[in-house]
Structures are given as structure tokens and as C-alpha cells.
mmCIF file of the N, C-alpha and C atoms, coordinates in Angstrom:
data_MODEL
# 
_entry.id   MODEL 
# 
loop_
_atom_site.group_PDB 
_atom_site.id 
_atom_site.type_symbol 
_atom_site.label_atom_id 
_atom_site.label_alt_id 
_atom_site.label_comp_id 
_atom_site.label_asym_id 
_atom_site.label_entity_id 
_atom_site.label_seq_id 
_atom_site.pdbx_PDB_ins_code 
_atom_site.Cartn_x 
_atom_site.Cartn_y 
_atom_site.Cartn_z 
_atom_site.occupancy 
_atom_site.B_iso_or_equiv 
_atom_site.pdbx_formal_charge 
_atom_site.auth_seq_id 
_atom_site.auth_comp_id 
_atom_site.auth_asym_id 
_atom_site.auth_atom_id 
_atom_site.pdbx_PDB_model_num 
ATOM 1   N N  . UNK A 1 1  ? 23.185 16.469  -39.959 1.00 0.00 ? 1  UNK A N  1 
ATOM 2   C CA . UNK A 1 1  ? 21.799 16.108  -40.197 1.00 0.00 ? 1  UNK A CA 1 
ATOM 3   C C  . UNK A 1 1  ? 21.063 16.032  -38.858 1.00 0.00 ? 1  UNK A C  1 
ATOM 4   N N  . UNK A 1 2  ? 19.867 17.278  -38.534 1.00 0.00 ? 2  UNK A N  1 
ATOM 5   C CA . UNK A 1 2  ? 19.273 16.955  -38.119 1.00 0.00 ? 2  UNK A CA 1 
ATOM 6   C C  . UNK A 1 2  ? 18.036 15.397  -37.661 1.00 0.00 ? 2  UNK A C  1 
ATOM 7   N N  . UNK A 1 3  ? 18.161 15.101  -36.551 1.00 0.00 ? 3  UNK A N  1 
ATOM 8   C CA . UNK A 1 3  ? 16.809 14.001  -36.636 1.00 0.00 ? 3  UNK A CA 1 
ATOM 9   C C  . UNK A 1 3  ? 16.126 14.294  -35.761 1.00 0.00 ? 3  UNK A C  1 
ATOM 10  N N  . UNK A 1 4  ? 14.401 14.537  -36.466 1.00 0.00 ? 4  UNK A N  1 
ATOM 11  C CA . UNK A 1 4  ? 13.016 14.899  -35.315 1.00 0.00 ? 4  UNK A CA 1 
ATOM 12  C C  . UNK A 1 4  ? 12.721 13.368  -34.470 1.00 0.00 ? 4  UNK A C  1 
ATOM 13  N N  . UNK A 1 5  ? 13.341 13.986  -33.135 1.00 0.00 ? 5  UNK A N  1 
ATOM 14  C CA . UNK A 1 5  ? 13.442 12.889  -32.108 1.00 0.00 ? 5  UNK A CA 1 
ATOM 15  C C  . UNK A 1 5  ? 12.254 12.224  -31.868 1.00 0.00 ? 5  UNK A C  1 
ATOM 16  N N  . UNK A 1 6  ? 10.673 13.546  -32.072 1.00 0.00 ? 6  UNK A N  1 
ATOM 17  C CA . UNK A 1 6  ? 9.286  13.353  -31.612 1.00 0.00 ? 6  UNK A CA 1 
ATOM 18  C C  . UNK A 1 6  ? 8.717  12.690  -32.854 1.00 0.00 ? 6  UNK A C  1 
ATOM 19  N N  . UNK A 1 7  ? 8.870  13.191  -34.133 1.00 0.00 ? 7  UNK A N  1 
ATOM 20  C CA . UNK A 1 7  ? 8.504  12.423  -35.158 1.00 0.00 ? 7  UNK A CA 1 
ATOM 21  C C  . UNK A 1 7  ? 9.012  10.745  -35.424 1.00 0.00 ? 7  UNK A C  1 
ATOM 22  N N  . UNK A 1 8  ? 10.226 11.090  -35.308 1.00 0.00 ? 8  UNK A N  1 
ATOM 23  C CA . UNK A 1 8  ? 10.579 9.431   -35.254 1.00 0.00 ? 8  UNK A CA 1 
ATOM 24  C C  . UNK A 1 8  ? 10.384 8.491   -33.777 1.00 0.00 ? 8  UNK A C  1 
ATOM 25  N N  . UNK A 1 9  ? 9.897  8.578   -33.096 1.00 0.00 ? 9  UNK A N  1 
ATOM 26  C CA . UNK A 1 9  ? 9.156  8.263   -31.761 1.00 0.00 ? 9  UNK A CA 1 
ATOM 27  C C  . UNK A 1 9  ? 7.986  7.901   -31.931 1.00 0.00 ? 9  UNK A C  1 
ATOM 28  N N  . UNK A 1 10 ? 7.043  9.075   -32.322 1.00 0.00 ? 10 UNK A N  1 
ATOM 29  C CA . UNK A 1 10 ? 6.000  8.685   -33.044 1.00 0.00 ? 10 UNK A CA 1 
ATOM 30  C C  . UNK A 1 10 ? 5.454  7.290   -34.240 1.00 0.00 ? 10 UNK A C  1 
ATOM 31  N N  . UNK A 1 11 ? 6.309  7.443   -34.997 1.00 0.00 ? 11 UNK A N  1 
ATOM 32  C CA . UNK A 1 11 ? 6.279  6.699   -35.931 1.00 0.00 ? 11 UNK A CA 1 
ATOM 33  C C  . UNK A 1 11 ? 6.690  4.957   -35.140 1.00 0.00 ? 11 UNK A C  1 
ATOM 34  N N  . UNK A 1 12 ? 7.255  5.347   -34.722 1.00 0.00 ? 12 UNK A N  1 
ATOM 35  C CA . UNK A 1 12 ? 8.075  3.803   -33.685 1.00 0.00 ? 12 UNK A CA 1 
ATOM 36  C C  . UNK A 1 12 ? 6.493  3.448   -33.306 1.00 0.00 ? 12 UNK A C  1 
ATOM 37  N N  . UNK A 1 13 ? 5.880  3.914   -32.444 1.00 0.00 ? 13 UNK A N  1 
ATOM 38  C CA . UNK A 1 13 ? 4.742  3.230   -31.682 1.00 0.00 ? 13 UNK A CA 1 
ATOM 39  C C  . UNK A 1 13 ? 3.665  3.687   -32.316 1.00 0.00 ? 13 UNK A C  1 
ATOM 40  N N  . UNK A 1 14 ? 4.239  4.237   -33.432 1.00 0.00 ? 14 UNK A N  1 
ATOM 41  C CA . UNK A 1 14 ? 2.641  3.802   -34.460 1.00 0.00 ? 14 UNK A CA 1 
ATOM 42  C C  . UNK A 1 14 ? 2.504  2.824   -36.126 1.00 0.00 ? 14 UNK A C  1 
ATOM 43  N N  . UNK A 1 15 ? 3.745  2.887   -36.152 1.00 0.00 ? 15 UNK A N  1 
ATOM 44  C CA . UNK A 1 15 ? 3.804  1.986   -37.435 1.00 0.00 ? 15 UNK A CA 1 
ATOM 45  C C  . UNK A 1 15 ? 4.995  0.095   -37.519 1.00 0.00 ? 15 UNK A C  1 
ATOM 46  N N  . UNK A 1 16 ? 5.957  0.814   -36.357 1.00 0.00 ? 16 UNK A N  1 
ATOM 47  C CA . UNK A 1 16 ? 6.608  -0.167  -36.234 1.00 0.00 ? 16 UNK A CA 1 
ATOM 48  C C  . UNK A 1 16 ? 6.079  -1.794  -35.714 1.00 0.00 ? 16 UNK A C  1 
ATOM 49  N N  . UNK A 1 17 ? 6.934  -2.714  -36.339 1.00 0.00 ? 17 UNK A N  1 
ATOM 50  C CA . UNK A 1 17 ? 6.526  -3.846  -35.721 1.00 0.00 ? 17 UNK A CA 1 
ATOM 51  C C  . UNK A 1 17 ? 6.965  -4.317  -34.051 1.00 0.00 ? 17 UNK A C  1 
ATOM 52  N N  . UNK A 1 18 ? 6.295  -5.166  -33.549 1.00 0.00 ? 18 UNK A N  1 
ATOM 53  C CA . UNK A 1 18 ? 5.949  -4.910  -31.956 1.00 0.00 ? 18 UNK A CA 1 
ATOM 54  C C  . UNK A 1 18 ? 7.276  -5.321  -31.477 1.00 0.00 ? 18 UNK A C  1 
ATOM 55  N N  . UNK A 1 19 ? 8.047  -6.113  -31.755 1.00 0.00 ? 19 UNK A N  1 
ATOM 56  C CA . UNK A 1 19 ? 9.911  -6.617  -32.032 1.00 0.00 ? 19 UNK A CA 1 
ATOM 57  C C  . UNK A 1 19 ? 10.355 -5.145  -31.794 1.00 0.00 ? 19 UNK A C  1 
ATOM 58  N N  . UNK A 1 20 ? 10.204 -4.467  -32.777 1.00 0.00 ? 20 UNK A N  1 
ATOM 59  C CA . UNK A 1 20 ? 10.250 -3.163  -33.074 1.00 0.00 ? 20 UNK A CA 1 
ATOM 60  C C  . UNK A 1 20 ? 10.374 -2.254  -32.019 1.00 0.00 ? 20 UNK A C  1 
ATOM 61  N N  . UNK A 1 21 ? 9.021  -2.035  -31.659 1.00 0.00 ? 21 UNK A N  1 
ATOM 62  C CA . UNK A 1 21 ? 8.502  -1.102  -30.759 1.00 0.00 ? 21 UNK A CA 1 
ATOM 63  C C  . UNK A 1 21 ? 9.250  -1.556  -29.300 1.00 0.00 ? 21 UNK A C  1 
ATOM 64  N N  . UNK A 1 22 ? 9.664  -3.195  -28.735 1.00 0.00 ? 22 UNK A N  1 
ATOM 65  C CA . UNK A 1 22 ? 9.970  -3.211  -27.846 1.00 0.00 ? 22 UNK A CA 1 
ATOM 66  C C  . UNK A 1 22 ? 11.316 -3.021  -27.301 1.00 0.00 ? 22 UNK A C  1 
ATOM 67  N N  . UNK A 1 23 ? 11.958 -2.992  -28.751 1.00 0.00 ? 23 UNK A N  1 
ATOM 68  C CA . UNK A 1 23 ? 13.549 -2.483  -29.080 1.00 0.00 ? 23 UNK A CA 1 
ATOM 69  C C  . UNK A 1 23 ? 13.640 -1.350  -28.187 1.00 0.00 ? 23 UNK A C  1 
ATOM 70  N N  . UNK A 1 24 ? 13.215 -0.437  -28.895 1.00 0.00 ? 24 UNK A N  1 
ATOM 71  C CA . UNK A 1 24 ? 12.655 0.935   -28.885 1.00 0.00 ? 24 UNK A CA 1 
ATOM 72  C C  . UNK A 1 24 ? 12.407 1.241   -27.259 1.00 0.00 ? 24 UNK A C  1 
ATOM 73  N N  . UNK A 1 25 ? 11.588 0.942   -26.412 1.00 0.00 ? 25 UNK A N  1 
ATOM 74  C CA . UNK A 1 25 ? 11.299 1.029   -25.275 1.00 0.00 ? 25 UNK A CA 1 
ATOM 75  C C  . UNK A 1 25 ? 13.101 0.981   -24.508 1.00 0.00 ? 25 UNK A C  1 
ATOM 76  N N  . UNK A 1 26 ? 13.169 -0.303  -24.875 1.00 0.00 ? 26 UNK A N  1 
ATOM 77  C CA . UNK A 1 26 ? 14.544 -0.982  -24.210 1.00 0.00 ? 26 UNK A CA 1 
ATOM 78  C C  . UNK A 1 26 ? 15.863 0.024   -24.316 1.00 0.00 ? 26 UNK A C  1 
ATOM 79  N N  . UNK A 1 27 ? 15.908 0.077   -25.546 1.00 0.00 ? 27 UNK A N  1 
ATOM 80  C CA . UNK A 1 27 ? 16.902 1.025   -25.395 1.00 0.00 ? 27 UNK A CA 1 
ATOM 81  C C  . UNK A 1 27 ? 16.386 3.071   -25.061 1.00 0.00 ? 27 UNK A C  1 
ATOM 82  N N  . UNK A 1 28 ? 15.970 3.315   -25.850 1.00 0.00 ? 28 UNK A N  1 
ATOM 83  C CA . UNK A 1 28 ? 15.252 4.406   -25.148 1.00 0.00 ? 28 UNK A CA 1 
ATOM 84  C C  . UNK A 1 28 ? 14.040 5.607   -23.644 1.00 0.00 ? 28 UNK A C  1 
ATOM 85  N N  . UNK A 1 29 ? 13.552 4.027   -23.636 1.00 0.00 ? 29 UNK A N  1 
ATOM 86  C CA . UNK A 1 29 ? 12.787 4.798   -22.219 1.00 0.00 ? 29 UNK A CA 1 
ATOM 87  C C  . UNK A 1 29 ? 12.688 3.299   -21.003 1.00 0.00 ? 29 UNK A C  1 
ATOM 88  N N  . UNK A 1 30 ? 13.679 2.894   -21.077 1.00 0.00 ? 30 UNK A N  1 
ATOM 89  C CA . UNK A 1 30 ? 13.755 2.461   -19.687 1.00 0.00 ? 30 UNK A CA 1 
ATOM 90  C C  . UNK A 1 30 ? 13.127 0.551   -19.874 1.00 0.00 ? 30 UNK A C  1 
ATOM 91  N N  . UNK A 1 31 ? 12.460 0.438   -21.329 1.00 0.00 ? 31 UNK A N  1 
ATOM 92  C CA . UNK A 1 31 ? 12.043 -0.401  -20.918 1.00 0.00 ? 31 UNK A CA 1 
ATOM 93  C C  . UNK A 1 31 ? 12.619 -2.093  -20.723 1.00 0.00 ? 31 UNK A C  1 
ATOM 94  N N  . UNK A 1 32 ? 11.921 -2.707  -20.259 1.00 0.00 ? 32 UNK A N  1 
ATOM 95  C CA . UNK A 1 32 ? 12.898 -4.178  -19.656 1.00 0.00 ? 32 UNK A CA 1 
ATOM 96  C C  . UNK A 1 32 ? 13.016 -4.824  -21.244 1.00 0.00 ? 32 UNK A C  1 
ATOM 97  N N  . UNK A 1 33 ? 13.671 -6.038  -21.105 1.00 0.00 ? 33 UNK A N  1 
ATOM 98  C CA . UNK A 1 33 ? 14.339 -6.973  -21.791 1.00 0.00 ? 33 UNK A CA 1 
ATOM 99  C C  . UNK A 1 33 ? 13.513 -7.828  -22.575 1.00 0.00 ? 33 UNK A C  1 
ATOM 100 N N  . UNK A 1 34 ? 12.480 -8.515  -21.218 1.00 0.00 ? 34 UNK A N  1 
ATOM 101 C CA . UNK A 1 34 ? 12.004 -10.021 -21.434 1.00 0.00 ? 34 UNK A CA 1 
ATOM 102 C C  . UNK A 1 34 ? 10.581 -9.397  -22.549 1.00 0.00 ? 34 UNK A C  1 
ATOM 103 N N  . UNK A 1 35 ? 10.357 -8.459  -22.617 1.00 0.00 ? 35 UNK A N  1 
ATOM 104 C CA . UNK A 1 35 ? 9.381  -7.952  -23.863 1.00 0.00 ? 35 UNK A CA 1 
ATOM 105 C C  . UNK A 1 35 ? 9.837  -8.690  -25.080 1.00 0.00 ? 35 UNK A C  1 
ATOM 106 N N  . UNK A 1 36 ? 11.133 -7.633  -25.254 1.00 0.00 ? 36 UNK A N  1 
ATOM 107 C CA . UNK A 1 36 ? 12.232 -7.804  -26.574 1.00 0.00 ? 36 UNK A CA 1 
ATOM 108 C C  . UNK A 1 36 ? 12.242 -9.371  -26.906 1.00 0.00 ? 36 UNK A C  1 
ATOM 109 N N  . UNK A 1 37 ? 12.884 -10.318 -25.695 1.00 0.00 ? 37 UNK A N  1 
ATOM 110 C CA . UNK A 1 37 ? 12.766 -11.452 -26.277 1.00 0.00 ? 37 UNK A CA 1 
ATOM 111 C C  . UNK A 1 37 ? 11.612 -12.825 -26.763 1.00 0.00 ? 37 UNK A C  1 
ATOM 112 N N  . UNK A 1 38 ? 10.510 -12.145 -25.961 1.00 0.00 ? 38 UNK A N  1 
ATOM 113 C CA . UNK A 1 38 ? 9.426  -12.561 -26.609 1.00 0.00 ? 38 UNK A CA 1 
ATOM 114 C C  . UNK A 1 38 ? 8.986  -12.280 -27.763 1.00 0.00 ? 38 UNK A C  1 
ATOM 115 N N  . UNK A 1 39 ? 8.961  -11.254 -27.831 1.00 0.00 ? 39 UNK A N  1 
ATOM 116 C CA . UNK A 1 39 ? 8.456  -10.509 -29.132 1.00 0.00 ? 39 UNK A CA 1 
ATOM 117 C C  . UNK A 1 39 ? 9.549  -11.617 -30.322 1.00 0.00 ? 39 UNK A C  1 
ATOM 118 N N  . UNK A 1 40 ? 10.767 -11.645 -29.892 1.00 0.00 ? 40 UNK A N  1 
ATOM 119 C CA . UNK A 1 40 ? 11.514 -11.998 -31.118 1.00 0.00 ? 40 UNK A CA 1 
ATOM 120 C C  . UNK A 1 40 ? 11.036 -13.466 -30.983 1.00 0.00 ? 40 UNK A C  1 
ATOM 121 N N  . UNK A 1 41 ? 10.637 -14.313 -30.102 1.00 0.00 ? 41 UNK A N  1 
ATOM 122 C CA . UNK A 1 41 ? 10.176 -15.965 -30.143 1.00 0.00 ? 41 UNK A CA 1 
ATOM 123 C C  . UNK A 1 41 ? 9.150  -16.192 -31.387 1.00 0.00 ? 41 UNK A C  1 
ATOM 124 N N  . UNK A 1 42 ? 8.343  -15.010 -31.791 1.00 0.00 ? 42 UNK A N  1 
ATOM 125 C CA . UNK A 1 42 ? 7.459  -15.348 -32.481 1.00 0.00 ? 42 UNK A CA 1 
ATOM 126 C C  . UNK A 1 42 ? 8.046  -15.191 -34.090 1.00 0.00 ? 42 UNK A C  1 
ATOM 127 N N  . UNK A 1 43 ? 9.612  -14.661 -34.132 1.00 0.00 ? 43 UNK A N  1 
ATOM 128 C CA . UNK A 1 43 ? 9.940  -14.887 -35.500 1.00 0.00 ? 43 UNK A CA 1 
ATOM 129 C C  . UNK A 1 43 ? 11.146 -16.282 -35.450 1.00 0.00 ? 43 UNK A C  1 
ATOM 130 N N  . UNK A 1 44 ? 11.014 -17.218 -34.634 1.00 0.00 ? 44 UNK A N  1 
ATOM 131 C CA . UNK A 1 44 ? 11.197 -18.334 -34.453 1.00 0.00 ? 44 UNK A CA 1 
ATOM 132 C C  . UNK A 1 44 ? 11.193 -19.501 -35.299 1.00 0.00 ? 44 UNK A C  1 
ATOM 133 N N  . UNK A 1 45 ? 12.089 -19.867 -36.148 1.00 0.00 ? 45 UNK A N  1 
ATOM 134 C CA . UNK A 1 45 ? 11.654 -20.610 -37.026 1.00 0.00 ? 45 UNK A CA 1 
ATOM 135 C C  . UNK A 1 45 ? 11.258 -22.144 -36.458 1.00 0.00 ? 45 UNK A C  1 
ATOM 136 N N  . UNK A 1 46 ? 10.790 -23.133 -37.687 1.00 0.00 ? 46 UNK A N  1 
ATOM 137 C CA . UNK A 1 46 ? 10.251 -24.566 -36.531 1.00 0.00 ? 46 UNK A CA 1 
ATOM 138 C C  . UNK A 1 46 ? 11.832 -25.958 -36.567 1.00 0.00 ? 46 UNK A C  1 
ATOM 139 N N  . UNK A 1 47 ? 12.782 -24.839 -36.709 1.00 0.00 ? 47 UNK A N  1 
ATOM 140 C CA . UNK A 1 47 ? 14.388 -25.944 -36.187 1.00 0.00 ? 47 UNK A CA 1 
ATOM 141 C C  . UNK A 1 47 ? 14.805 -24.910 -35.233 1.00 0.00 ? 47 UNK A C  1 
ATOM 142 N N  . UNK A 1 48 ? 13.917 -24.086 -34.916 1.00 0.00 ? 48 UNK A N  1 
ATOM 143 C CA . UNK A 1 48 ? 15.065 -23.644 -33.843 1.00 0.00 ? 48 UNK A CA 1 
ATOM 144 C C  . UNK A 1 48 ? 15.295 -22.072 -33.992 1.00 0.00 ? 48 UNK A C  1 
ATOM 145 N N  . UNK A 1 49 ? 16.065 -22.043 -34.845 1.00 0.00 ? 49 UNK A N  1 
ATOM 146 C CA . UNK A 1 49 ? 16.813 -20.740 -35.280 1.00 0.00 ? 49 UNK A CA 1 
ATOM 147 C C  . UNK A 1 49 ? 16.126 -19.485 -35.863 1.00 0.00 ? 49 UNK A C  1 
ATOM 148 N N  . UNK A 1 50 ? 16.243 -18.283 -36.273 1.00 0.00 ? 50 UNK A N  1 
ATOM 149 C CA . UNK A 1 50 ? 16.346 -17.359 -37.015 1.00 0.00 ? 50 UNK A CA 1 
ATOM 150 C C  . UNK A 1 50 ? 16.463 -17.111 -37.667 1.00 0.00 ? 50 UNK A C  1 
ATOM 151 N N  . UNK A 1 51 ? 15.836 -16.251 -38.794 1.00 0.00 ? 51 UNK A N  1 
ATOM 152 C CA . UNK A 1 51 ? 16.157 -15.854 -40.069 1.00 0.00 ? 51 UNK A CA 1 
ATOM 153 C C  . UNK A 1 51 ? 15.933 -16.393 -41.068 1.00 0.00 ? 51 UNK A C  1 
# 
């Protein structure tokens, strides 16, 4: 199975959520960390945890 590398790229930084998108950076084009874990602070529940 082919996968369109540019189409699904696309779609990342145009529909994905910003968690998402900073994944995306991180592992794919270089980008840093402390994005990723901000981004995830805001799905933070109010004890603490996740999910």
C-alpha cells in the first residue's frame, strides 16, 4: 500500500488538532518537543492526569 506522503502532510496542518500537528513537526520535520508538551497540558484534566 501505497501512502501520498504530500496529501497526508497536507491534511496534518490543515485539519489536524494542534497536539496533532505538533506531533507531526516532532517527529517528521525537525520540530522541538516543548510544543508537543504544551499542546498536550491543555488536555489536562483538573486531578492531574489524562484521559
Amino acid at each position: 500500500m501505497l501512502i501520498d506522503q504530500p496529501a497526508a502532510e497536507n491534511f496534518i496542518w490543515s485539519a489536524a488538532r494542534l497536539v496533532d500537528r505538533h506531533r507531526y513537526a516532532r517527529l517528521f520535520a525537525d520540530g522541538a518537543a516543548e510544543p508537543v508538551v504544551e499542546a498536550l497540558r491543555g488536555y489536562r484534566n483538573p486531578d492531574g492526569g489524562f484521559g
